[in-house]
MARROSE-720747 format. One record per residue (C-alpha): residue number from 1; residue in one letter; chain; x, z, y. Coordinates in Angstrom, 1 decimal, decimal comma. Layout:
N
+-----+--------+--------+--------+--------+--------+
| num | residu | chaine |      X |      Z |      Y |
+-----+--------+--------+--------+--------+--------+
| NUM |      A |      A |      X |      Z |      Y |
...
+-----+--------+--------+--------+--------+--------+
END
This chain:
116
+-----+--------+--------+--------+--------+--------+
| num | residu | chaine |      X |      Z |      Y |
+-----+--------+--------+--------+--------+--------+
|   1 |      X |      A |  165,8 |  210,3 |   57,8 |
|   2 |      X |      A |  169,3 |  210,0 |   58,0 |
|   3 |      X |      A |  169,6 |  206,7 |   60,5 |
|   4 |      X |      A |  173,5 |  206,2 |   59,6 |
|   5 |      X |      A |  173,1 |  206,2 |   56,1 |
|   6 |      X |      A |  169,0 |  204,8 |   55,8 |
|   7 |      X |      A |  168,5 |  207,4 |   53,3 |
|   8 |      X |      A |  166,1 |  210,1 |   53,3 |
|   9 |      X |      A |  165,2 |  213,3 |   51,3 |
|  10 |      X |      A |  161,5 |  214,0 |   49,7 |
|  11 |      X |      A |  160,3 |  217,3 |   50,7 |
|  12 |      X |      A |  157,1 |  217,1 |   48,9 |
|  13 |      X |      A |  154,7 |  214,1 |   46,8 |
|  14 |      X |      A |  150,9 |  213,6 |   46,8 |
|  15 |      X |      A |  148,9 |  211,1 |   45,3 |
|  16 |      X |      A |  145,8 |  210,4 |   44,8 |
|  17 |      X |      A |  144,5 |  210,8 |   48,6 |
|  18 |      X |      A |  141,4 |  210,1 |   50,3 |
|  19 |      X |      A |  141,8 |  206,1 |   51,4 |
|  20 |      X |      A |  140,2 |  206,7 |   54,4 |
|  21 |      X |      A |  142,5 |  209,4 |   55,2 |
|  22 |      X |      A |  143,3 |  208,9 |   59,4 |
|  23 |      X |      A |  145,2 |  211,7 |   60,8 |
|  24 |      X |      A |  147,8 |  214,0 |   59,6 |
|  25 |      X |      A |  148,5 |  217,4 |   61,4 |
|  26 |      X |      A |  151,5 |  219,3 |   60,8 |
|  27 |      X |      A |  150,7 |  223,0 |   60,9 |
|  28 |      X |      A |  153,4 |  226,2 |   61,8 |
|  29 |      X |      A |  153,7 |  228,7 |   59,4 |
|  30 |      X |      A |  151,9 |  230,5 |   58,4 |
|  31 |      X |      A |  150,2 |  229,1 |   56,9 |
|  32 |      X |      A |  152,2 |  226,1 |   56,9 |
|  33 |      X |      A |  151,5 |  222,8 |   55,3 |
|  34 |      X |      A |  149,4 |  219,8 |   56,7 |
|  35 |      X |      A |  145,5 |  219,3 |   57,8 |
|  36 |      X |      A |  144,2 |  216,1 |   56,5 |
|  37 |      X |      A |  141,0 |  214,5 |   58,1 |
|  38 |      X |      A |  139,0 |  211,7 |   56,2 |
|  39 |      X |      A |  136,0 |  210,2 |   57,2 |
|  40 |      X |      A |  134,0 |  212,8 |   55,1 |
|  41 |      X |      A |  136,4 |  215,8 |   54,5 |
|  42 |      X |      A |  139,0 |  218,4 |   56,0 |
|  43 |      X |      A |  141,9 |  218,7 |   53,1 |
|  44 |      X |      A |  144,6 |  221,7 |   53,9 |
|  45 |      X |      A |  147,5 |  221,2 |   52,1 |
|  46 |      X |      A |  151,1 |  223,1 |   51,5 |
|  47 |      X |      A |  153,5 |  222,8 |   48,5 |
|  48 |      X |      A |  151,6 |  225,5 |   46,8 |
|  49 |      X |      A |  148,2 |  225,0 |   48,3 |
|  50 |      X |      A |  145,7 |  222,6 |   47,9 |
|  51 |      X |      A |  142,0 |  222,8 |   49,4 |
|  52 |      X |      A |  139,3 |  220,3 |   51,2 |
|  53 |      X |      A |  135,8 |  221,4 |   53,1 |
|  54 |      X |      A |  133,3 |  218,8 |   52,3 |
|  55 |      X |      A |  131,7 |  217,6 |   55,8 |
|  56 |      X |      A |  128,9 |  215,5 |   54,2 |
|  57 |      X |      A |  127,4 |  214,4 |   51,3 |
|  58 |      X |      A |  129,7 |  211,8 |   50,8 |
|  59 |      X |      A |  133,1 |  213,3 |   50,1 |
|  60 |      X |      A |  131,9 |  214,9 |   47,0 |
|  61 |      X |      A |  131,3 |  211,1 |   45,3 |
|  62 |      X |      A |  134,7 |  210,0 |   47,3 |
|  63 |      X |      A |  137,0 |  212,9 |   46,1 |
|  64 |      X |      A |  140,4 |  211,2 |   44,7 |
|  65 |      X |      A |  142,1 |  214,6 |   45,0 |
|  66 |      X |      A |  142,3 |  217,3 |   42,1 |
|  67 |      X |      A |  142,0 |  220,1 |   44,8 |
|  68 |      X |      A |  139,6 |  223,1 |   45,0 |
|  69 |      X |      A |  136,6 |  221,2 |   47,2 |
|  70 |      X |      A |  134,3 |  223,7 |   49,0 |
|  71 |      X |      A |  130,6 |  222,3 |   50,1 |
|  72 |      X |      A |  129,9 |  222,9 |   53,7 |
|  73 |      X |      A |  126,8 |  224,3 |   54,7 |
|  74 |      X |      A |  123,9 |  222,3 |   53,1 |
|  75 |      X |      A |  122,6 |  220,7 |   56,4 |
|  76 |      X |      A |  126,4 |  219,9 |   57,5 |
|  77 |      X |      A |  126,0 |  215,9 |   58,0 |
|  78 |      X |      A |  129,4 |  215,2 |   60,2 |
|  79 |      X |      A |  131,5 |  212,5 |   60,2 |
|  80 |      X |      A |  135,2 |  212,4 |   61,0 |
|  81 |      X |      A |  135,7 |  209,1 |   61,4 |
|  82 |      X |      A |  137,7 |  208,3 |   65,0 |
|  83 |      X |      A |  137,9 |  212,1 |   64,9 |
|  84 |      X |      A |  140,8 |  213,6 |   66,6 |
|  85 |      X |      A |  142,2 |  217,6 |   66,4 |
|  86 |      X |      A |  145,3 |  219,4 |   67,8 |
|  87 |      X |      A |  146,2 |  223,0 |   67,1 |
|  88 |      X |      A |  145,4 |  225,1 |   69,8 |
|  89 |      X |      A |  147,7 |  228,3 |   68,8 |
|  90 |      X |      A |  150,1 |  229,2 |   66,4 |
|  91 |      X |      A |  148,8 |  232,5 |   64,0 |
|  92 |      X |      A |  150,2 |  235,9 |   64,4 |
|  93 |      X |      A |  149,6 |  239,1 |   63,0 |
|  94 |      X |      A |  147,1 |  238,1 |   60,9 |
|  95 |      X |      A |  144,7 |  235,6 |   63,3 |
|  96 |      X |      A |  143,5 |  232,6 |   62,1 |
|  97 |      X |      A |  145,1 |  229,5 |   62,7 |
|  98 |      X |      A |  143,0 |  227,4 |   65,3 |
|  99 |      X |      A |  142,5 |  224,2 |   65,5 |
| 100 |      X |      A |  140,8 |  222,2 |   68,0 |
| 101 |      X |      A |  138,4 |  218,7 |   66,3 |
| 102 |      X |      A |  137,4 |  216,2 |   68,8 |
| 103 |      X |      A |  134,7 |  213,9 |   66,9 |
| 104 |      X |      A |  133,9 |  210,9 |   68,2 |
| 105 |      X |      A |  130,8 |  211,7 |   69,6 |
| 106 |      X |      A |  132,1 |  213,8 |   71,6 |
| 107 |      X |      A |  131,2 |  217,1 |   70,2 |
| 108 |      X |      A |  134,0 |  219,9 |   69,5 |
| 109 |      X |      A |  134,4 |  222,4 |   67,1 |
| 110 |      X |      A |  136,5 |  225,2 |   66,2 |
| 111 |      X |      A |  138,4 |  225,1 |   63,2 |
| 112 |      X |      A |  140,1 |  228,7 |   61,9 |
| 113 |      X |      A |  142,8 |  228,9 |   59,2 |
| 114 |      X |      A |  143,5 |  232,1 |   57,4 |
| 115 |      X |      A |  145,5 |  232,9 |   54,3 |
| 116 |      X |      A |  143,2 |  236,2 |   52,3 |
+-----+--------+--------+--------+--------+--------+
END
């Protein structure tokens, strides 16, 4: 945002996201791109990737997004919402990304990002 002139530039458009869509975190590259959290799904997304991990049964019915949707393990019932994450470190020579998901009952879990 360019605060002398208003204006601002577009560096990349999605629609069709989860309504219930609460936090957006930024990620470093790699693998670059931003981590979504809905109340029912984790979405990764980049300007040339596009992927979601389904956290219950109920992101599959709720899935607005044209992306490729993965099912969690079958006896994975979480739910995001008032869910909270942070990345923990940045990836090098060829570790995951981590990422650190606070949910709100208080349980954590470790989330890994890796580009195959």
């Amino acid at each position: 945002f360019q605060a002398g002139t208003g204006r601002h530039s577009q560096l990349w458009r999605e629609q069709g996201l989860p309504s219930n869509c609460h936090q957006l975190l930024p990620l470093p590259e790699p693998p670059g791109g931003v981590m979504m959290f809905a109340d029912s799904a984790i979405i990764w997304l980049s300007q040339v990737h596009r992927y979601g991990l389904a956290v219950n049964p109920e992101a599959q019915r709720a899935q607005c997004l044209a992306l490729d949707f993965e099912d969690g393990p079958a006896d994975l019932s979480l739910s995001l919402q008032g869910a909270k994450a942070a990345v923990l470190e940045s990836s090098f020579s060829g570790a995951p990304l981590r990422i650190c998901l606070s949910l709100s009952s208080g349980d954590l879990y470790l989330l890994g990002l890796q580009l195959s």
